[in-house]
C-alpha positions as CSV (number, residue, x, y, z in Angstrom):
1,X,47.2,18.3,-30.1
2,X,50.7,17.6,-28.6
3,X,50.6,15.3,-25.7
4,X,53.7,14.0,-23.5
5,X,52.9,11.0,-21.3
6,X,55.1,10.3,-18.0
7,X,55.3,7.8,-15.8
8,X,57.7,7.9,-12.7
9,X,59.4,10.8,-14.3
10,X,60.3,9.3,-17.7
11,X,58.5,10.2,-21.2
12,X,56.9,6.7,-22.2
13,X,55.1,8.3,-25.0
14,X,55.6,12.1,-26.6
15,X,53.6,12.7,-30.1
16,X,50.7,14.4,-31.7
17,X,46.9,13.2,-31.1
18,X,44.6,13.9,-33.7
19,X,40.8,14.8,-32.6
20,X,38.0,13.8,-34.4
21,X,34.4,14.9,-34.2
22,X,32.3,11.8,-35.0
23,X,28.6,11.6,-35.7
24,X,26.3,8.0,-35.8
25,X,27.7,6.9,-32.3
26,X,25.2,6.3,-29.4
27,X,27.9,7.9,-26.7
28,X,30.8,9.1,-28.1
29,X,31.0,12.6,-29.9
30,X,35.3,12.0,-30.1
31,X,37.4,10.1,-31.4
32,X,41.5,10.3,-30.5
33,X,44.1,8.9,-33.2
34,X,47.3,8.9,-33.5
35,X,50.9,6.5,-34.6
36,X,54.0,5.6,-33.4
37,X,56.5,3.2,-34.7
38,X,57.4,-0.2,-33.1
39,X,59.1,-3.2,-33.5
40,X,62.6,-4.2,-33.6
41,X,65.1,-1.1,-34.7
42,X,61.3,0.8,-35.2
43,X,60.9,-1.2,-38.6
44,X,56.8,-0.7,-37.9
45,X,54.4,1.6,-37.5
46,X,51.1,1.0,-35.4
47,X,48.0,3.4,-35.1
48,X,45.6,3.6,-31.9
49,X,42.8,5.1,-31.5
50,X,40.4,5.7,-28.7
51,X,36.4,7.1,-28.7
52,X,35.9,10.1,-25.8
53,X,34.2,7.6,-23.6
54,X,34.7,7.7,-19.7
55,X,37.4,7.8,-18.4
56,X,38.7,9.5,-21.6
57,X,37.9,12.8,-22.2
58,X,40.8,14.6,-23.6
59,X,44.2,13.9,-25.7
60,X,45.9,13.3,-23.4
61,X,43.2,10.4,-21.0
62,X,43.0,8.8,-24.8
63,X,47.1,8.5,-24.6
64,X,47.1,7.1,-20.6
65,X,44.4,5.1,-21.3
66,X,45.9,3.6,-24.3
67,X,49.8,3.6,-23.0
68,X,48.2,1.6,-19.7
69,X,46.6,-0.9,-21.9
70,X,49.4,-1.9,-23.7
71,X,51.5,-2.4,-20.3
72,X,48.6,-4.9,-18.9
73,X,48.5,-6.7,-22.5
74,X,52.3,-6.9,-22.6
75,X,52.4,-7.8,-19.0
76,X,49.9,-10.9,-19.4
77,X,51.9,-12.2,-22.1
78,X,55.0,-12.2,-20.2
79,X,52.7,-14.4,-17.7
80,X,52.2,-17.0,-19.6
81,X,56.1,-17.4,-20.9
82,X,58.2,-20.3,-18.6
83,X,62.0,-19.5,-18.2
């Protein structure tokens, strides 16, 4: 599924989510996957994925979920840094 993610009117994230059917989990009947690259000059690649648990419960939740995840982490880490 193609999903673009926005945020004050600028694309933080535009890709293709792959959807899962999964079986052997108490709640979840999803699961969302997808890459992108990262690091310096885009020299990695890193792969998320997300079950269809509240709040998610499409493509594109898994993506905001996710995309708002990584802001908090990357934020916290910042805290910690001195000048």
């Amino acid at each position: 599924m193609p999903v673009t993610e926005t945020f004050h009117g600028e694309t933080v994230w535009q890709g293709e989510v792959e959807v899962f059917d999964i079986r052997g989990h108490p709640k979840a009947k999803r699961a969302y996957a997808w890459g992108h690259v990262t690091g310096e000059e885009d020299q990695a690649r890193r792969y998320v994925t997300v079950l269809e648990l509240p709040p998610v419960d499409s493509p594109q939740t898994a993506v905001k979920v996710a995309v708002a995840a990584e802001i908090k982490n990357a934020r916290e880490k910042t805290k910690g840094r001195t000048p």
